[in-house]
N, CA, C and O of each residue as an XYZ file, in Angstrom:
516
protein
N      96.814     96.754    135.282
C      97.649     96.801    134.090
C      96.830     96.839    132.796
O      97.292     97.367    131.785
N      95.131     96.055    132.840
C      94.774     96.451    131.586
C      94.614     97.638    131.082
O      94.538     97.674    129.853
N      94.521     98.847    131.777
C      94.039    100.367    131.194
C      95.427    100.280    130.571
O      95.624    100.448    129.367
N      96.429     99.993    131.513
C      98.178    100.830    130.794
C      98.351     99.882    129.257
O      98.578    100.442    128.184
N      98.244     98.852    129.356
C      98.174     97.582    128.228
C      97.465     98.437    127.146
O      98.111     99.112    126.344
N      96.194     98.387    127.153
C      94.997     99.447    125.786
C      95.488    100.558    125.894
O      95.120    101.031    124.819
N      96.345    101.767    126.639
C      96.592    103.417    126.560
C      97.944    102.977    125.652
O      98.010    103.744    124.692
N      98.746    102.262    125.643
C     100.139    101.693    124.697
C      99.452    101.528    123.730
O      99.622    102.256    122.752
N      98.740    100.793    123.729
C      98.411    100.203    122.494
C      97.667    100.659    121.316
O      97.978    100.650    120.125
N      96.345    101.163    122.078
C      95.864    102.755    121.580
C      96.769    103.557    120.774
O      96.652    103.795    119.572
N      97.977    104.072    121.817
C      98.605    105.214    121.122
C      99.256    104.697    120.078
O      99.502    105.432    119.122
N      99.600    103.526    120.072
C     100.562    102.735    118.889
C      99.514    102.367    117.692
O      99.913    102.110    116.556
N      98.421    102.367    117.980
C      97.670    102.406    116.708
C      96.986    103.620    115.837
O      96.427    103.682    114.741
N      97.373    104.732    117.076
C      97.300    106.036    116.435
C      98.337    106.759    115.539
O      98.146    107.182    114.399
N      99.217    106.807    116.110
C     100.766    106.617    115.503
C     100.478    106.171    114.289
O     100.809    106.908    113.361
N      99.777    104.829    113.951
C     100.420    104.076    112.777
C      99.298    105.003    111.583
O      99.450    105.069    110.364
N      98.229    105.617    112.389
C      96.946    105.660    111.426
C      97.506    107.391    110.788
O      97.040    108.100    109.896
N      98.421    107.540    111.519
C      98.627    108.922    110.762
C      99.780    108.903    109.807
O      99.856    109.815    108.985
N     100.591    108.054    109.828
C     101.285    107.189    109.069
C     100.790    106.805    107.780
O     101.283    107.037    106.676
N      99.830    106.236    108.054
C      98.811    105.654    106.784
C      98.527    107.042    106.158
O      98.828    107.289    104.990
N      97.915    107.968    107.012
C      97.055    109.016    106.406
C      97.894    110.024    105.866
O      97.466    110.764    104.980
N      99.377    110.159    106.439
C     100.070    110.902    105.238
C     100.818    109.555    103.866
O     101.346    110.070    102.880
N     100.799    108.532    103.911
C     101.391    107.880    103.010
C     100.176    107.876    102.503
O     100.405    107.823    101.295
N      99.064    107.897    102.634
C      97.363    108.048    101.636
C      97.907    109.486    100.799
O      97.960    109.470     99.569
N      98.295    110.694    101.571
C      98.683    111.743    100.917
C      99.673    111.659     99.735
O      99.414    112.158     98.639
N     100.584    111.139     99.953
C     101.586    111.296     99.287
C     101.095    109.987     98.028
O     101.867    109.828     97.082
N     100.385    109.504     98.069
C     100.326    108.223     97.126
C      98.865    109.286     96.049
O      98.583    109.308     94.851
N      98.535    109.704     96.762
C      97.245    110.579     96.124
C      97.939    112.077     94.803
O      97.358    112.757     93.958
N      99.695    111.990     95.368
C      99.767    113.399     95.076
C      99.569    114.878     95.547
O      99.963    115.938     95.062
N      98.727    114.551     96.805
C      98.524    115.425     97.568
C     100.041    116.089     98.351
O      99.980    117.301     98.555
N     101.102    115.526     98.704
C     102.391    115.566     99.192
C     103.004    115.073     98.403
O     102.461    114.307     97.607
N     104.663    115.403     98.338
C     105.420    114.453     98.161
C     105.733    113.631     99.273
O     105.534    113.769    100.480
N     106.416    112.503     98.406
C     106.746    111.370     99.624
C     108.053    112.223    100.741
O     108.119    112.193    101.970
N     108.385    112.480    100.378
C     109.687    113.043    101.217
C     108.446    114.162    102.315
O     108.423    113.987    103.534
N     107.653    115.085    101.733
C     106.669    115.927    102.752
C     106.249    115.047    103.667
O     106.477    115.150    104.872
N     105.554    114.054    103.074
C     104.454    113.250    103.986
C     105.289    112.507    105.115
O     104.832    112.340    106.246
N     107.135    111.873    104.538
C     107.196    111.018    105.694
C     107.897    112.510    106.742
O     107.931    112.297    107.954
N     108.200    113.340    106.451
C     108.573    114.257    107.729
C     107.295    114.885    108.207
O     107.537    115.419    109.290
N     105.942    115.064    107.839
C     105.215    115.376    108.374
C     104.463    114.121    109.504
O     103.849    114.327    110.551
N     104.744    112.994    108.921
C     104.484    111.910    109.438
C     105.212    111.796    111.234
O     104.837    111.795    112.406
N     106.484    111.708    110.388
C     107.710    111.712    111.774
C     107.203    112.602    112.727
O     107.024    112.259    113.895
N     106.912    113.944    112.221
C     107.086    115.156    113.137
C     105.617    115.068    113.697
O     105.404    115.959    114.518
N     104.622    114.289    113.488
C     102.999    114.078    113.749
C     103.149    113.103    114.960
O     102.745    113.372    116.091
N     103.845    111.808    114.564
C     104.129    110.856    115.649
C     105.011    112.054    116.943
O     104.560    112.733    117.865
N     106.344    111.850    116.430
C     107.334    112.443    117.377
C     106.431    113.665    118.642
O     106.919    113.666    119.773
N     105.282    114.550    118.409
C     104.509    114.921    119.573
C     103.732    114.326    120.105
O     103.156    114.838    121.066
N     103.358    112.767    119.604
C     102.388    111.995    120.242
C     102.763    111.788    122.102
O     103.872    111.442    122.509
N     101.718    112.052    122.895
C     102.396    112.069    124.522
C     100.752    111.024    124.724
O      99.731    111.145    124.047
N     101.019    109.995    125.942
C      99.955    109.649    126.800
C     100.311    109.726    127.761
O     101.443    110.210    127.779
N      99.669    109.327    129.325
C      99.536    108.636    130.535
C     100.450    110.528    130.694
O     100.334    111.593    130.087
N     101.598    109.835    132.274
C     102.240    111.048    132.464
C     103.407    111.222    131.720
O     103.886    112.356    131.715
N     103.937    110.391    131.124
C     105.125    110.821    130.521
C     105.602    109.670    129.785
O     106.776    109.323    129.918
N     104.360    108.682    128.586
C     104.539    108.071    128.082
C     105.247    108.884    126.281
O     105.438    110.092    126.149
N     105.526    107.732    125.044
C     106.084    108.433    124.006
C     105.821    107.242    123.086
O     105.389    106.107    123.289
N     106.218    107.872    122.051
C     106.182    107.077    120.624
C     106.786    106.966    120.198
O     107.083    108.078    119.761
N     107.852    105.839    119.631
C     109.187    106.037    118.864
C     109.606    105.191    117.363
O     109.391    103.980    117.423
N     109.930    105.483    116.610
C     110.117    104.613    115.301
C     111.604    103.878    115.340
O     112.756    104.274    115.520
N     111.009    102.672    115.092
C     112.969    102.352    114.764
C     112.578    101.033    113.506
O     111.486    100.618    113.118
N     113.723    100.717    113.193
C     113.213     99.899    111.463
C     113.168     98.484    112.000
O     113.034     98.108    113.164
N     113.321     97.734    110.803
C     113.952     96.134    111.292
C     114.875     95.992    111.463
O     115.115     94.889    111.954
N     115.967     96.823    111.248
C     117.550     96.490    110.990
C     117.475     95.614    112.846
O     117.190     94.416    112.823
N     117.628     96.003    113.693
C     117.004     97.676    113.651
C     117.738     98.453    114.111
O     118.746     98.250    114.788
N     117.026     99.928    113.587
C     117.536    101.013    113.773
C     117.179    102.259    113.858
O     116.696    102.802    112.864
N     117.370    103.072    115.245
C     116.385    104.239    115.760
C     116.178    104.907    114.514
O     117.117    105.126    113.749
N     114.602    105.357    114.183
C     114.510    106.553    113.002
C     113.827    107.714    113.970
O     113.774    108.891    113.615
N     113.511    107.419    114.750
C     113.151    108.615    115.586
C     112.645    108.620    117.109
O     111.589    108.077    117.430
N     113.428    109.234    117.958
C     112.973    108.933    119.432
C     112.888    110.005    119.970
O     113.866    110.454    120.567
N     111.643    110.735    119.901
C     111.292    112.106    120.804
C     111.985    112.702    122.036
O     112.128    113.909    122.233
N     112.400    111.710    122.846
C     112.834    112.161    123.854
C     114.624    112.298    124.019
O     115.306    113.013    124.754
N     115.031    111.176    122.892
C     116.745    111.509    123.171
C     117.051    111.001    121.375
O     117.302    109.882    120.927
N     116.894    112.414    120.620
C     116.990    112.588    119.178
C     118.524    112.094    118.884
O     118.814    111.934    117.699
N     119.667    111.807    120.010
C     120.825    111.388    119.684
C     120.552    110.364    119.242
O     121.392    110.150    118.368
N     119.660    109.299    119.312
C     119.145    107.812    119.266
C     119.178    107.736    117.530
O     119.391    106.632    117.029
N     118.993    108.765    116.755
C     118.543    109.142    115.663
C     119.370    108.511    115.025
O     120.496    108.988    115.166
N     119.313    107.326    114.140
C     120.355    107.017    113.028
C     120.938    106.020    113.789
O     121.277    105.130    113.009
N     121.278    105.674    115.147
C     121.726    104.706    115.717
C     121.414    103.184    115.269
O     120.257    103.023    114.881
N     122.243    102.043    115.253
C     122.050    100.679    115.285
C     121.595    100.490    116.396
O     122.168    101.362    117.050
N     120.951     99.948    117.079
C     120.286     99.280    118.036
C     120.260     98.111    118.429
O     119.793     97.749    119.509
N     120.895     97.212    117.361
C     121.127     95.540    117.354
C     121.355     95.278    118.727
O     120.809     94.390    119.382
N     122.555     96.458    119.303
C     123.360     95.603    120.574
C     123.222     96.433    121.612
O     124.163     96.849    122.287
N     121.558     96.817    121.848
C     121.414     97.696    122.573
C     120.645     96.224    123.967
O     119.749     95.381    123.934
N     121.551     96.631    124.850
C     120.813     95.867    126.233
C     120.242     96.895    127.640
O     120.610     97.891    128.264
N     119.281     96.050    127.629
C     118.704     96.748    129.465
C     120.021     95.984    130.227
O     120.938     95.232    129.897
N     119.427     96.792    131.703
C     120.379     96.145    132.624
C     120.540     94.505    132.991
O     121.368     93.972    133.730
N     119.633     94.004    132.340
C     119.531     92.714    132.635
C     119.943     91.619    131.393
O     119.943     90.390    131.322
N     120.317     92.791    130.394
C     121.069     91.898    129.492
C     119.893     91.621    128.489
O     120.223     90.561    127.958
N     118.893     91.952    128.039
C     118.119     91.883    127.091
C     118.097     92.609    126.185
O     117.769     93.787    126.329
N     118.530     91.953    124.708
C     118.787     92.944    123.449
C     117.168     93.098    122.757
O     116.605     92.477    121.855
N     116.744     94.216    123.632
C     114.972     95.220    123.458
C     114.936     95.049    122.213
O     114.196     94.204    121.711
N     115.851     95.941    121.400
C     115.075     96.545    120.363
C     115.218     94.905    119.219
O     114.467     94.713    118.263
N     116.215     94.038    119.601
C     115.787     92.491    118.930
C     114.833     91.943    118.836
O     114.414     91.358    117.837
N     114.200     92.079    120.157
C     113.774     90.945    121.042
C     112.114     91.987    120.285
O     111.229     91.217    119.914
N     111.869     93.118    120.150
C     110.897     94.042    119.581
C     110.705     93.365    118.202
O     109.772     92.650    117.838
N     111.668     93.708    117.607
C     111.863     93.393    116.297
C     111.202     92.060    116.383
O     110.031     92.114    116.009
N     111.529     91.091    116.695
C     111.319     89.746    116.379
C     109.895     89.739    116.311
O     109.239     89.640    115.274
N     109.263     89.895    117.961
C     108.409     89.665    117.566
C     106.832     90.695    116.803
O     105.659     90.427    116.543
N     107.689     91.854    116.705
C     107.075     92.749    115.787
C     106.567     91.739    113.810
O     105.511     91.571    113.199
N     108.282     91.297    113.508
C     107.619     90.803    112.314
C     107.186     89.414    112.477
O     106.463     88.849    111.656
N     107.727     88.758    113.761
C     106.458     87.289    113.517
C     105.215     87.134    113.909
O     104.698     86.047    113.654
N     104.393     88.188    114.641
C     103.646     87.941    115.418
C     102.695     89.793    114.666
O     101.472     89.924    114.703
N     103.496     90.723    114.189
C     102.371     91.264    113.750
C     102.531     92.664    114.754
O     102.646     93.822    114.351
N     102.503     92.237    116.051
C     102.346     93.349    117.075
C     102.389     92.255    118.318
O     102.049     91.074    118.393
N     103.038     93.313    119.375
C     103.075     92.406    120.536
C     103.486     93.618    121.850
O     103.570     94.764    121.408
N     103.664     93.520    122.906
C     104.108     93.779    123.938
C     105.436     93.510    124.333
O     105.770     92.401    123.914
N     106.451     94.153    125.056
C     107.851     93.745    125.660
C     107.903     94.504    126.475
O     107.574     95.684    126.358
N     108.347     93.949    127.507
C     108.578     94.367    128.736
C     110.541     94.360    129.082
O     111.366     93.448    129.041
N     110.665     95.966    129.436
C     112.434     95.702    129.563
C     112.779     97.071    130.228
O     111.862     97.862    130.452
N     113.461     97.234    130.400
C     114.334     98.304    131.478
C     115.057     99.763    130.632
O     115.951     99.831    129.788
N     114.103    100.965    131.384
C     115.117    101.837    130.815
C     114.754    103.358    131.558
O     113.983    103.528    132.502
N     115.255    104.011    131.102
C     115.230    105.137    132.148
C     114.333    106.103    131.653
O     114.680    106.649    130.606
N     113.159    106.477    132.205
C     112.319    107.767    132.003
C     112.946    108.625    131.533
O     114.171    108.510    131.497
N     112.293    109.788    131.007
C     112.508    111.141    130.597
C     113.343    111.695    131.702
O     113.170    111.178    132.805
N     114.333    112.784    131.588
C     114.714    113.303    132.832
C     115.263    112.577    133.733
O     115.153    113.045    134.866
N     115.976    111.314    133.624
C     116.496    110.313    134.788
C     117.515    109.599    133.351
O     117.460    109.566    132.122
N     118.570    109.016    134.674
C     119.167    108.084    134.471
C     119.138    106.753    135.000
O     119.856    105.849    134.574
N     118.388    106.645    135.838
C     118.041    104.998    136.519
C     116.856    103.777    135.614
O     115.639    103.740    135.795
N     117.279    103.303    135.107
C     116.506    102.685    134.520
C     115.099    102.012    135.732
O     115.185    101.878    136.953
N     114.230    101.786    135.070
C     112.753    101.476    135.690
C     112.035    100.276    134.717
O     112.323    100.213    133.522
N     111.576     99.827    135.016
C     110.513     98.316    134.243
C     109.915     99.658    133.287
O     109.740    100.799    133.713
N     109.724     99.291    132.230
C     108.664    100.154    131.291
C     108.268     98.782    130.267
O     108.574     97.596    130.391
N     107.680     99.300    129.506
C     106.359     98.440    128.873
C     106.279     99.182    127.488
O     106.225    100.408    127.395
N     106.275     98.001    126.038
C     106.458     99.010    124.797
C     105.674     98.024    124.054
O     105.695     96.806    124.231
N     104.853     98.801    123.049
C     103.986     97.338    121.720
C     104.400     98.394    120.978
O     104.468     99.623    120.997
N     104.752     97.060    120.052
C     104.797     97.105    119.068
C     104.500     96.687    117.764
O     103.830     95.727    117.384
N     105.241     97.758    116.984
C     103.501     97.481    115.602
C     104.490     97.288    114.007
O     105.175     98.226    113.599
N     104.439     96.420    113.521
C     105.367     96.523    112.091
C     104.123     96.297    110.938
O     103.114     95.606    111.077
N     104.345     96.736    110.299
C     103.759     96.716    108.759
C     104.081     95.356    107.780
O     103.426     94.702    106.967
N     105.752     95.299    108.440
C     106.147     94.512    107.428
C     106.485     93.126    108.180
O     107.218     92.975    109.158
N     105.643     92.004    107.352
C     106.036     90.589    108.202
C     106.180     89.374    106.971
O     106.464     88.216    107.277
């Protein structure tokens, strides 16, 4: 599990650095802010690892701002979103996204191309704490 643990985590700190590097743009004048955060989105949103890992943004509310693989997610509340086992993820993310900085959660959901949910594994990274 440590390679899969650092390849998440990795990619979640790549994600954030291109993030930075268009909000460096847009703070420089180089972009506008409105360019930089859709170039941003659309920079993350092709990020791929492992075989069919992804990258996804959602706020504190929280609330999906972008999920590569099912763009319906887009704009969604998420508050009262549960795995099969009754765990509200994107809370339980949230939480400890802003107390802790970044963290790991482990919760249930269905791969690309499937409907059966499977154990998957997500870190996460907030800016704001």
């Amino acid at each position: 599990y440590t390679t899969l643990f650092r390849s998440i985590q990795h990619t979640v700190e790549v994600a954030n650095s291109l993030a930075e590097h268009y909000q460096k743009l847009a703070a420089q004048s180089k972009m506008s802010e409105a360019d930089a955060k859709l170039a941003a989105l659309a920079a993350i949103k092709a990020l791929r690892y492992g075989d069919n890992g992804y990258v996804w943004i959602n706020d504190t509310h929280p609330r999906m701002v972008m999920h590569p693989i099912s763009p319906a997610l887009d704009g969604q509340d998420l508050s009262e979103n549960k795995d099969p086992n009754g765990k509200l993820l994107f809370i339980e993310m949230r939480d400890i996204a802003k107390s802790k900085g970044s963290g790991f959660v482990s919760y249930m959901w269905a791969k690309p191309n499937s409907s059966t949910p499977v154990e998957k594994l997500a870190y996460v990274r907030s800016e704001e704490r």
